[in-house]
C-alpha positions in Angstrom: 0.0 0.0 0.0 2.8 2.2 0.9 4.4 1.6 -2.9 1.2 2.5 -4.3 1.4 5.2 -2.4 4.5 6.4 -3.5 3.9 5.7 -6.8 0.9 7.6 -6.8 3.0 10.5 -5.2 5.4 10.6 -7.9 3.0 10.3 -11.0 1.0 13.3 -9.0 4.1 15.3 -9.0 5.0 14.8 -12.4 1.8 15.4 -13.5 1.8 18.9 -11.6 5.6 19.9 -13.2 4.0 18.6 -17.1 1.1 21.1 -16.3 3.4 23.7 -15.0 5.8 23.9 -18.0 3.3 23.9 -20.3 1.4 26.7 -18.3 4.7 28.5 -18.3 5.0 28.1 -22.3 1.6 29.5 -22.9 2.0 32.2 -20.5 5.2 33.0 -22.1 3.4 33.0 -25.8 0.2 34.8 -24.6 2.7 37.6 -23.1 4.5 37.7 -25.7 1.3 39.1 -27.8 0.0 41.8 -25.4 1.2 45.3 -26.2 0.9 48.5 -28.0 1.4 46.7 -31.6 -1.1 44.3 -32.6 0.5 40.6 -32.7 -1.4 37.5 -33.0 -0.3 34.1 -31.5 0.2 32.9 -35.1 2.3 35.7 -36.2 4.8 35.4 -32.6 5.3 32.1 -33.4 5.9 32.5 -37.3 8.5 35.0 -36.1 10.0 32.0 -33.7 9.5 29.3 -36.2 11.6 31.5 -38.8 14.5 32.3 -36.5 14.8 28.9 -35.8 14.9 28.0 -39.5 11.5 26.2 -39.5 10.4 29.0 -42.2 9.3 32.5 -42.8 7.4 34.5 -41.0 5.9 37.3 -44.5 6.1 39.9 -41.6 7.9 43.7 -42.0 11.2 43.7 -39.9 9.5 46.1 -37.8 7.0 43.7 -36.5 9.7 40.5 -36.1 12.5 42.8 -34.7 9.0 43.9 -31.9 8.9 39.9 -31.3 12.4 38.5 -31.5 14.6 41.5 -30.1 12.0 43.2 -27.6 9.7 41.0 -26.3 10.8 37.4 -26.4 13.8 38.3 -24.7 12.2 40.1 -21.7 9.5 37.9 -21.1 12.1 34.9 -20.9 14.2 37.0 -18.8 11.1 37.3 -16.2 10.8 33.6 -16.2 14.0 33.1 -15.7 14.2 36.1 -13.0 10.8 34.7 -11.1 12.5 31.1 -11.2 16.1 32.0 -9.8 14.8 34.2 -6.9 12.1 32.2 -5.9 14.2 29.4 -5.7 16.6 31.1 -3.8 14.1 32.0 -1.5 13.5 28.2 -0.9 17.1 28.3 -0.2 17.5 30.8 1.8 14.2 30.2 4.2 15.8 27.0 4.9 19.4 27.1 5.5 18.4 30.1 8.2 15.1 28.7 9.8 13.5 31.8 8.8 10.1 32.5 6.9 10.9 35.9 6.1 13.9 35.4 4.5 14.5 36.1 0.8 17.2 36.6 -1.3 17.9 39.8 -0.6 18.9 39.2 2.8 22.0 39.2 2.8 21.9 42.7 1.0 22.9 41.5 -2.1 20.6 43.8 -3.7 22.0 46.6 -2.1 26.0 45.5 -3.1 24.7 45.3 -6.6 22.7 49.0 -6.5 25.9 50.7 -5.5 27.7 49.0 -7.7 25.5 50.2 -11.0 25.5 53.5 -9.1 29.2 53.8 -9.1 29.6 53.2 -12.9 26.4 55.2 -13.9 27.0 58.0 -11.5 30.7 58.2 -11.4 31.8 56.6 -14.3 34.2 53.6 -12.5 35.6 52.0 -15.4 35.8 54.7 -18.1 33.3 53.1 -19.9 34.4 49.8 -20.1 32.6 48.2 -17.4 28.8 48.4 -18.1 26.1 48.6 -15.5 25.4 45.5 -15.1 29.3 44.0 -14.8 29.4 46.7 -11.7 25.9 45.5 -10.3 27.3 41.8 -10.3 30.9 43.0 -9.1 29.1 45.0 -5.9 26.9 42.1 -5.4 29.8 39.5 -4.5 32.1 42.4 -2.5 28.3 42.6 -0.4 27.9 39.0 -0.1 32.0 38.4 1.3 31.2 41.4 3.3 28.4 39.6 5.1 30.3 36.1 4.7 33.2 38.0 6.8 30.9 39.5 9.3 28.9 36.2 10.2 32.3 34.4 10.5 33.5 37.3 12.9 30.5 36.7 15.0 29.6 33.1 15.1 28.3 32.1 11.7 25.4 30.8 13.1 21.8 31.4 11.1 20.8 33.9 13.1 24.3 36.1 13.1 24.5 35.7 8.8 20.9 37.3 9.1 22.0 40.3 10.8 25.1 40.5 9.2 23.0 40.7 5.7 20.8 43.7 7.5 23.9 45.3 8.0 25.2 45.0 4.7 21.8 46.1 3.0 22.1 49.1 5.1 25.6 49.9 4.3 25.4 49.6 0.9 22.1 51.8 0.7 23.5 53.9 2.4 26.6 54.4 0.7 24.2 54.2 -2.8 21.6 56.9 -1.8 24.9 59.1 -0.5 26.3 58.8 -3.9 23.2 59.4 -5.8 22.3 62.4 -3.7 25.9 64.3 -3.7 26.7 63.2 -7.7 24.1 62.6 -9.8 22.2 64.9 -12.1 18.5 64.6 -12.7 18.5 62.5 -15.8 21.3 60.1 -13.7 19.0 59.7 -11.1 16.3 59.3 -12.8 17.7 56.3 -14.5 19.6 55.2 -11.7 16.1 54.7 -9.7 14.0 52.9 -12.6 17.1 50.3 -12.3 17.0 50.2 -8.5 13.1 49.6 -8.2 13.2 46.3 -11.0 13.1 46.9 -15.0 13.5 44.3 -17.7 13.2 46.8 -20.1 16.8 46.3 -21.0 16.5 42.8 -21.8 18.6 41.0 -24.7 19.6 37.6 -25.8 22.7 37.8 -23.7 21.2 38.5 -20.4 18.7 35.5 -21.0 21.3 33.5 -21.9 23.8 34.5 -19.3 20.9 34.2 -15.9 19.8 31.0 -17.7 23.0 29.2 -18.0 23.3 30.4 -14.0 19.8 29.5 -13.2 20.4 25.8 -14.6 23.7 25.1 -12.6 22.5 26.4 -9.4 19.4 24.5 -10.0 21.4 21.2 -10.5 23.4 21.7 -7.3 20.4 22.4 -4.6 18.4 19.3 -6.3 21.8 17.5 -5.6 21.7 18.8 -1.9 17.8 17.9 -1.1 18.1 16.0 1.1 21.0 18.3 3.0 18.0 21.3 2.6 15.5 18.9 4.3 18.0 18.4 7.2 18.1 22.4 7.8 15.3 22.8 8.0 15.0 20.9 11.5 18.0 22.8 12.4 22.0 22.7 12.3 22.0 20.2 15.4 19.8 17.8 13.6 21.7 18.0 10.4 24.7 17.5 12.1 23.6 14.4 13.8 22.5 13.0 10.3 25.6 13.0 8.9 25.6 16.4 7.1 28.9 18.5 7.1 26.9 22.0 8.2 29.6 24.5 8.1 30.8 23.4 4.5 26.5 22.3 3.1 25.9 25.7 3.9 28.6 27.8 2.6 28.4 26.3 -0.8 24.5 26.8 -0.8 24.7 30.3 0.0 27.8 30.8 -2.5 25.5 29.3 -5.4 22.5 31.4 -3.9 24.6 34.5 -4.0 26.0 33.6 -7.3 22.1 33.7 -8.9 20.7 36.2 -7.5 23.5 38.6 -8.1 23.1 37.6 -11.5 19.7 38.4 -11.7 20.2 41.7 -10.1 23.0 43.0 -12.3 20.4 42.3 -15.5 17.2 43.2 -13.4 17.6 45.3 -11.3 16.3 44.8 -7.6 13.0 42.6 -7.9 11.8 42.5 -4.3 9.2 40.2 -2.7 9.6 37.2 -5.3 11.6 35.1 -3.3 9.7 35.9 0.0 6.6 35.1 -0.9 6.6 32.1 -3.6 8.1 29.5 -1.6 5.3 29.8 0.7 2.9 29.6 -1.9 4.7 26.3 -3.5 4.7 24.7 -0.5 1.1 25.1 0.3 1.4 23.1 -3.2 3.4 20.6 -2.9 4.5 20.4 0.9 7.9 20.8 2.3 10.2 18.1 1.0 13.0 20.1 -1.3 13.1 17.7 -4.4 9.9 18.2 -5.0 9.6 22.2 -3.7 12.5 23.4 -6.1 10.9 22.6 -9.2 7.9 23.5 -8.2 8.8 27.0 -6.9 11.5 27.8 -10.1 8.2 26.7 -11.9 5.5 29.5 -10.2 8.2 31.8 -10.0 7.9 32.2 -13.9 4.9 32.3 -14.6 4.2 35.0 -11.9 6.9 37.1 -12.7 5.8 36.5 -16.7 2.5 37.8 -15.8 3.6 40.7 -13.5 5.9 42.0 -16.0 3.4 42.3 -18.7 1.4 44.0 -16.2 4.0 46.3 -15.3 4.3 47.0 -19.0 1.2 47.9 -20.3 -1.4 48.9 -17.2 -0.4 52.4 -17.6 0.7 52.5 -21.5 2.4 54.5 -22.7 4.2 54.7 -19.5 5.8 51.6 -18.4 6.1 51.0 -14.9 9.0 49.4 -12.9 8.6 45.5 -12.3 9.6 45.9 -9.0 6.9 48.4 -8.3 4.6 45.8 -9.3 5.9 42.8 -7.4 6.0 44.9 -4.0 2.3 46.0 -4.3 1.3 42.3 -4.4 4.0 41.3 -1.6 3.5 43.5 1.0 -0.1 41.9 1.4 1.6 38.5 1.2 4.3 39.7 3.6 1.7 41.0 5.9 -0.1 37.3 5.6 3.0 35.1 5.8 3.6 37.6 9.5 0.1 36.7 10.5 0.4 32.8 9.9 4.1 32.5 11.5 2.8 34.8 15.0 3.7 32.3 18.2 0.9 32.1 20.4 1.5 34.2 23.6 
């Protein structure tokens, strides 16, 4: 009964990820349509078809360069953004024991903010280090800062959360001091579309970059599962199963840090995706990691697919930043996920 059981499990399970992809697909086609020039289903993927070499498309270059340089590219890039952080949320939650935690906790965001800020702003790199080499560059010097500060003080969950609040609030800090003392108006006006979340700068290379990341990191947490499902019940229990803690935990956040610093330097700072999708995976598919990473990188993109196009045509011809968009549905969430985790007094 138990086999059956298990079986059943398992065909449920890959039933649900099927169902997911192919959700994610359509999403991703249906997106792709929506917008201020008129573009059927059939016409986005005759456009695909022929830049795969399946055909041609018969439409102006106007209209493919709209599908194939502007819009394909974003939308993938929000799957692929919605996937990574949402998964790192998974990772995150459980390595510290913490329901509130998200990628951004250990200011990563913030490392990579000042470090667009100091190439925009400043000019670091006389204009050969783009915006999003110096957002990826300040999200690792955040991410040893916080790695140096836990190990100072104990390393244990609790100490590399408030070593991460630290960092965030150096680096805004240090990032709001720059913009305010340097920038002109058009500087920060750019500078702060970037800060609060845009995939309007999306191309082939980002998508390919943050999808090459997004596959690794995937492939290492699956590998560590089981070591995730041992967190969860704490260092002490994971130690006691057999799992080396200090060095499970480092890699985890390195690959963690890795992602979502990638993310952010062709993002910007997305906020809210990785806090609140776990949750809402888990109430899916339960707690057990093999199954919850999938399933999260899975809702992740089709919810950051769907916000995006949201973001980019509720108040056309002004687009608004993603970011705006994600924290107007979070903080409700946030607020929810703080209700649900109150201790009885």
């Amino acid at each position: 009964m138990s086999a059956l059981s298990t079986r059943a499990g398992v065909r449920g399970t890959a039933t649900l990820w099927v169902g997911g992809l192919v959700l994610l697909v359509l999403s991703i086609a249906f997106a792709i349509t929506i917008g201020p020039a008129d573009l059927a289903l059939g016409a986005v993927w005759a456009v695909v078809a022929e830049h795969i070499g399946l055909g041609e498309s018969g439409l102006s270059l106007i209209r493919d360069g709209i599908v194939w340089q502007l819009r394909l590219p974003r939308t993938l890039l929000a799957a692929v953004c919605g996937a990574g952080l949402g998964m790192c949320g998974v990772v995150m939650q459980s390595l510290l024991r913490n329901p509130l935690a998200d990628p951004f906790v250990l200011g990563i965001s913030s490392g990579a903010s000042t470090g667009a800020v100091l190439v925009v702003v400043l000019g670091i790199g006389s204009g050969m280090v783009s915006l999003s080499t110096g957002a990826f560059f300040g999200a690792l010097c955040s991410f040893a800062l916080v790695l140096l500060l836990a190990r100072a003080v104990g390393g244990t969950p609790d100490r590399v959360l408030l070593a991460g609040v630290a960092a965030m609030q150096l680096f805004s800090a240090l990032t709001s001091f720059i913009v305010m003392s340097s920038a002109d108006a058009e500087q920060t006006r750019g500078v702060l579309f970037w800060l609060l979340g845009s995939l309007s700068g999306a191309d082939w290379f980002d998508v390919g970059l943050c999808a090459c990341v997004l596959g690794i990191v995937l492939l290492v947490c699956a590998a560590k599962a089981t070591v995730l499902d041992a967190f969860t019940f704490g260092q002490d229990a994971a130690a006691s199963l057999g799992v080396s803690v200090a060095r499970s935990r480092s890699l985890l956040l390195l690959v963690t840090a890795l992602l979502t610093a990638t993310l952010v330097s062709a993002a910007g700072a997305i906020g809210f995706v990785g806090l609140v999708l776990p949750h809402a995976a888990r109430a899916i598919v339960g707690p057990g990691h093999r199954r919850l990473l999938p399933t999260t990188a899975l809702v992740g993109g089709i919810f950051l697919v769907w916000v995006d196009t949201v973001a980019r045509t509720a108040l056309d011809p002004q687009e608004l930043p993603v970011g705006v968009m994600t924290s107007l549905i979070g903080v409700p969430a946030f607020v929810l996920i703080l209700y649900r985790s109150r201790r009885p007094q």
